[in-house]
Phi, psi and omega in degrees: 000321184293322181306306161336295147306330195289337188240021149262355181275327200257000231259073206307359211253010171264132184236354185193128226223121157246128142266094185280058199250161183267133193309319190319332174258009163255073174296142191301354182264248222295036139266314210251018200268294185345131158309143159294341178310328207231012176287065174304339192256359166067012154284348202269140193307300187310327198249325130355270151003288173300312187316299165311323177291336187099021144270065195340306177317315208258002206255111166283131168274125170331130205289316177321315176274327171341271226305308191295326175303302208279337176250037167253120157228200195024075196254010196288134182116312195273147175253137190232132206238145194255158184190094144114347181246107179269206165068199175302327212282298161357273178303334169271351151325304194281321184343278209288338186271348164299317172227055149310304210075061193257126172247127214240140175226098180251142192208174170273186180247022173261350187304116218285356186250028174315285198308278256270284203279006159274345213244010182234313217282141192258346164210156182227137167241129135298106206258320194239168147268146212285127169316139186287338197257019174207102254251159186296285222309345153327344182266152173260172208269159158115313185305148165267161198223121191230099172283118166208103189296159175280352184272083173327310188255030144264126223204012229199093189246180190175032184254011195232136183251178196266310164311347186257111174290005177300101212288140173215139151241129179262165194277311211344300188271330190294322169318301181318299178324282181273034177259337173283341186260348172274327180277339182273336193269320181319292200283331172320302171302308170344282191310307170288333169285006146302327186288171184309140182225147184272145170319122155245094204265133181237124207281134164287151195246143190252136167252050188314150179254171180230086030259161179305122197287176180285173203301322192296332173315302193300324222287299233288326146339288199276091090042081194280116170315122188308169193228017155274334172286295164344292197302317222260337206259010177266321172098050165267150195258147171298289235270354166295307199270183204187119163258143178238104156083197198275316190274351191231120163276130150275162161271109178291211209226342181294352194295316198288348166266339158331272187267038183281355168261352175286120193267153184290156160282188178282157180219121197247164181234123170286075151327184161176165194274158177307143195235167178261149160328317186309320160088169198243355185087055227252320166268001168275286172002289192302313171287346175298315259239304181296330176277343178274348173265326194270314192275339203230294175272005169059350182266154172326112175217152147210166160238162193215114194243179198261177154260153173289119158290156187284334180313294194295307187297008170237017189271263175240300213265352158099202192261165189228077180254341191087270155172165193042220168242066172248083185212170167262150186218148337312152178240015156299324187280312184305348198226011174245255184304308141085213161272069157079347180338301187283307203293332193293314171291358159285332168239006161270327181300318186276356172281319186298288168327304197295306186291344160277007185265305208292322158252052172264321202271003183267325176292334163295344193240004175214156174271202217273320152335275172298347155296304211280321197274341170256353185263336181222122188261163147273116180235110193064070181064006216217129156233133168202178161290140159306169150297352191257325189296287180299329205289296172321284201326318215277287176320344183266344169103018187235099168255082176257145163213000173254128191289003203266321156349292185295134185281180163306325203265335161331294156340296186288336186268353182251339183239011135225117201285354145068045148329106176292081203292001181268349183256011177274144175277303188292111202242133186312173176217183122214181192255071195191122163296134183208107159282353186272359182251000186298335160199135171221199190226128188235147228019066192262350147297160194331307193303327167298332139094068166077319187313092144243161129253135159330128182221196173194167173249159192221129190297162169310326186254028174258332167326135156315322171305292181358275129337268178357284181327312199306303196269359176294137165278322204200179174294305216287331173282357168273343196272325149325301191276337127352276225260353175252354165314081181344111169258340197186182183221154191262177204286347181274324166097038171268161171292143152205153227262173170229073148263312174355296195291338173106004179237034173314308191282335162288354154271305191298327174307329194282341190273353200307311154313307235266323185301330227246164183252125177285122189250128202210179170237148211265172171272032163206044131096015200243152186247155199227149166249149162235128186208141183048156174208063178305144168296173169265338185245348182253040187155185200268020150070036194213128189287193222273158171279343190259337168297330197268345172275280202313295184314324190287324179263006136318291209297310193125178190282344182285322197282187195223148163230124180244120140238173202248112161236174205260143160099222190229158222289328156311341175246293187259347153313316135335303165289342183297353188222321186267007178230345215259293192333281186348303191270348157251054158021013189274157187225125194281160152251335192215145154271162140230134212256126206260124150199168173239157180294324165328278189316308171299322165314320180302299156326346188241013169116342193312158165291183190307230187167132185223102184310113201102320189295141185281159163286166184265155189290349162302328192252003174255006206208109281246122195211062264236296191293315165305342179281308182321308169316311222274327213265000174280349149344283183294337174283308177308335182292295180353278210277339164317314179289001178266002202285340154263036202032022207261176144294147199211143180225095165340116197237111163262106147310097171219171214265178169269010153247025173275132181264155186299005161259336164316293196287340181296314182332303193283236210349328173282327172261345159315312179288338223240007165267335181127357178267150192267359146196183186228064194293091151304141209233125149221070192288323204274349174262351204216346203074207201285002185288341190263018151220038172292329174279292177325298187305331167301301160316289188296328179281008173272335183317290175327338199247355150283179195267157222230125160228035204311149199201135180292163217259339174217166186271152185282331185292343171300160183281182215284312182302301198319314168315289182321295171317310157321301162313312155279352213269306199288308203266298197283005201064051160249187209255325194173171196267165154211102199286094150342107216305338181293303180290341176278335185287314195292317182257033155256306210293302182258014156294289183275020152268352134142341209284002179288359153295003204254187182267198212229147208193064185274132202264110166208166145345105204258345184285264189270186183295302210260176195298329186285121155324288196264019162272066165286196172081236192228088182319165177200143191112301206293191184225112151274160196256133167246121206254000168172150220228103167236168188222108159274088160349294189317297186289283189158008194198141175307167057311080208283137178258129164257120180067189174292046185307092147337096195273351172257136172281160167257142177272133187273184210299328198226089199259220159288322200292350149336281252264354209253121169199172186263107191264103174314337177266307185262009182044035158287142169266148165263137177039052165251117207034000000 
């Protein structure tokens, strides 16, 4: 019986559990196995409680006593004796009838002061049936009398003499009644807890020190709210989340049918100016700003960041939870493992990978027979096709389904893709800068029987799935887009997909988690999703689209959603609005443009900037011409951002070696470029009190009029794109195409792919393809030096100059600094 309960409590399409059971089984482990939520008969210790506590509302009532309320009226005064009934109905009996004001007495029926207190009582309930050994005329004439057997549908007693004038009522049908009227009080509540519910969110309080301790110091500081609470003060539903650990929840995906009537909040994108190796703080930025709209301004936020590759966090550039106190907490669990996302996409890309090595070499070593006799097997006597199987035939134009059917030449076109190995694409990944995986050589054992060819490896979140991940709407559009991935082109010089290979439904199985969004929190208690994490410069740098829909109908038509996109406004803001928009249909209201005097100086003739390296005294010590100089950067990001029409608002991030004529500067010249405002931010020193100004600034921003517009049509051809993308966002003067790369974007022109949008893998470090050009180049020509396409995801990617998809580790990387404590298992010096 309990097993029973348990999976009808999880059963989402059950809204409510009557037990009809023999009292001998209604035991307090099967009353309380019931959810409370779903307790219609209002027996369970939770719903017990509330009822004794006096929480009506919140409470379902025993039908039974329902039923006994209702036919008691006037009880002020009166005295009413309980007779036979223990347990809840007992305890919700005397509950309701005290406070009726009812003066309540209750006994069994061997109890010796029975007769004396039937013979006093002005109503007597029978809880039970009445013993032969204990005779009516003990009652006195006149008492009302109330029968209620624990037997719902019995109605059939043989305590009532005809002499006895005592008024009797029995509960029986009326009981029934109100158990019915406890599943219509249920599924009501059911329904309202589908709608949209207001936050009661309660914010952690930060005591920042001075001077500021590390980022880890800080997390390991704040006491994070479990996240089943979170959850709940968000108006997540239980049966919405999968908790992982104490901090971290996935969101299904079913929350968006919910509140699919529910209007989006504002939505905003955290942007940056061309950056130092160092990066400028683009995810502190994003997390000051949501704890300073929520935490401070009372309004409704979230934010949504990418997960981190493992790559930067053991290289150079470290974690990106953000940093001081402005940060995601815990930020170990957020920068290492997280739920598993990347591992998942590391091992459907290599799944992917394996099968096309494997069927090239199978299609080399058999004939078109023995091909076929192994691709549709006989099993237990029975040959048929997969549905993955059937699916092919059908593209190929063969509407067959008995594998016994198929002529010979049928045979060879369904069972071999003639795989071109010089035209694969598809490169294994893992999530480790290995500069030693940039080229390698694959099937050099025996067993390969000669296959060998040249491959590389690509860090992980350079994967397409990624990309996928980023840009999927639902499962069914992940599984689609899954099945279109171009992995290669066949000896004809066709696409060939890997639905082709058959393994689209075994990637999505492998992704099927990995879509949901991980809900995790700032360090004052605010809520943040973390979900995909494509790079910015080797891909569209940007989090999920579906984190950023589920958070917009949380927040409220009021609230705000803040993401991130990577690197400086030229990279991922540009795919954020001509690839990211495009595939959610969603429209930003405001940017907000991330920089620093740091940054600018460099932009402004300053020396190199070196990661690991100290700064030089131009960046430590107060320099009014480099900045000026430095700020044609921040004027050029501007107007890219206006070439789309949102508002765009300066965020100056600042250090403690900025001086107060530095940042008015910046500030004076940002407005005076076209931003509608200019904010110094010290979120990182101060929490969410120190973007209270930032936060102000973007919701008057927001509230602008918006006109917003993709910077090109998709129907031009794919250079023409290309080109637009450099002349207008980077400055360059023109394109210059490779012989290699004009054959690739001819090649998917006529394979019908020229329509998609453009998704250029450069350098994130200057405007232009050159690294050690700053400020705003002007003149060059960019070189695409190879034209490749993810189908799947949804967009060309063209490489400019030699852009590298595996990072390398420098001489000195982070993992020195990275250690474990065997005893209390804390990590250490991660940042």
């Amino acid at each position: 019986i309990v097993s029973e309960i348990l999976r009808l409590n999880e059963d989402p399409n059950v809204q409510g559990l009557a037990l009809d059971l023999p009292e001998s089984l209604c035991s307090s482990k099967v009353l309380n196995a019931v959810k409370p939520e779903k307790d219609v008969d209002g027996l369970s210790s939770v719903n017990l409680g509330r009822l004794v506590r006096g929480d009506v509302y919140d409470c379902l009532v025993p039908p039974t006593v329902c039923a006994v309320m209702e036919l008691l009226e006037d009880l002020g005064g009166k005295t009413v004796l309980v007779v036979g009934a223990d347990g809840a109905v007992g305890a919700a009996l005397q509950s309701l009838l005290q406070r009726e004001g009812a003066a309540v007495l209750s006994c069994p029926w061997k109890a010796p002061q029975l007769q004396s207190q039937l013979r006093h009582a002005d109503v007597v309930v029978f809880g039970s049936m009445k013993p032969d050994d204990v005779p009516v005329n003990w009652i006195k004439p006149g008492t009302t009398i109330i029968s209620c057997s624990h037997d719902l549908l019995s109605e059939k007693h043989n305590y009532c003499q005809q002499n006895n004038p005592a008024a009797e009522k029995t509960v029986g049908s009326l009981a029934i009644a109100m158990r019915m009227q406890n599943m219509v009080k249920n599924m009501e509540r059911w329904i309202q807890s589908q709608k949209y519910r207001k936050w009661d969110l309660h914010c952690l309080k930060l005591q920042p020190l001075s001077p500021v301790p590390s980022d880890i110091e800080i997390s390991r500081a704040q006491s994070p709210k479990a996240v089943d609470v979170l959850a709940k003060e968000i108006g997540l539903l239980t049966d919405e989340i999968e908790i992982y650990g104490q901090t971290k929840a996935k969101v299904r995906l079913s929350l968006l049918e919910r509140l699919k009537d529910q209007p989006d909040g504002k939505y905003v994108l955290v942007a940056g100016i061309t950056p130092t190796p160092l990066g400028e703080g683009k995810s502190t930025v994003t997390i000051g700003l949501v704890q300073a709209l929520t935490a401070h301004l009372n309004i409704n936020s979230f934010a949504c960041l990418r997960q981190p590759s493992q790559g930067p966090t053991f290289g150079v550039k470290g974690g990106a939870a953000g940093g001081g106190y402005a940060q995601v907490i815990p930020m170990e669990e957020f920068n290492l493992h997280l739920t598993g996302d990347i591992h998942a996409i590391t091992a459907a890309n290599n799944l992917l990978a394996a099968a096309i090595d494997a069927r090239i070499l199978h299609e080399n070593t058999q004939s078109d027979k023995s091909l076929y006799n192994r691709l549709v097997p006989v099993v237990n006597g029975m040959r048929g096709f997969s549905a993955i199987q059937l699916a092919r035939l059908r593209r190929l134009g063969i509407n067959k389904t008995d594998p016994a059917a198929l002529t010979e030449e049928e045979i060879s076109k369904f069972a071999r893709l003639d795989i071109d190995p010089s035209t694969i694409t598809w490169q294994r990944v893992v999530d480790t800068n290995d500069r030693f995986l940039r080229k390698i050589t694959v099937g050099q054992a025996n067993t390969e029987k000669g296959f060998v060819r040249q491959a590389q490896f690509d860090i992980a979140v350079a994967s397409e799935i990624m990309a996928i991940l980023a840009l999927t709407s639902n499962l069914q559009d992940m599984k689609e887009r899954l099945g279109k991935m171009v992995v290669a082109n066949d000896k004809k010089g066709e696409p060939v997909t890997a639905e082709d290979l058959g393994v689209t439904g075994a990637l999505a199985v492998l992704m099927k988690d990995a879509i949901k969004p991980t809900l995790m929190q700032t360090l004052e208690g605010t809520p943040v999703f973390v979900h995909a994490g494509p790079f910015a410069n080797i891909a569209h740098g940007n989090s999920s689209v579906l984190a950023d829909k589920i958070a917009l109908k949380l927040v409220g038509e009021k609230g705000f959603v803040v993401t991130e996109a990577g690197f400086g406004a030229d990279i991922g803001m540009e795919k954020f609005f001509n690839i990211k928009c495009r595939a959610s249909g969603l429209v930003p209201s405001v940017v907000v443009l991330v920089a620093t005097v740091r940054a600018l100086k460099m932009h402004g003739g300053g020396p190199n900037v070196t990661a690991g390296a100290p700064l030089k005294k131009e960046y430590t010590e107060e320099n009014l011409q480099l900045v000026a100089d430095g700020c044609c950067n921040l004027q050029k990001q501007i107007q890219i951002t206006q070439l789309f029409g949102v508002p765009v608002v300066v965020a100056l991030n600042v250090f403690k070696t900025d001086s107060p004529a530095e940042v008015d500067l910046v500030c004076k010249i940002a407005k005076e470029s076209g931003a509608f405002d200019a904010v110094p931010c010290n979120h990182w020193s101060a929490g969410g009190r120190g973007a209270v100004k930032l936060a102000q600034a973007v919701e008057k921003a927001a509230n602008q009029k918006n006109s917003f517009k993709y910077l090109y049509s998709l129907e031009l051809p794919i250079v023409e794109k290309i080109r637009i993308i450099a002349q207008k966002v980077y400055g360059a003067q023109d394109i210059e195409l490779s012989p290699v790369a004009q054959s690739q974007v001819d090649r998917y022109t006529r394979q019908g792919f020229g329509n998609l949008p453009i998704c250029m893998a450069k350098t994130h470090l200057s405007l232009s393809h050159q690294p050690e050009r700053k400020g705003v180049p002007t003149g060059f020509i960019l070189p695409i030096s190879d034209v490749r396409a993810s189908i799947g995801a949804g967009f060309i990617y063209p490489l400019v100059g030699t852009m590298s998809t595996m990072p390398g580790l420098p001489t000195r990387p982070c993992f020195y600094d990275i250690d474990l404590d065997p005893i209390t298992e804390q990590v250490k010096g991660l940042f």
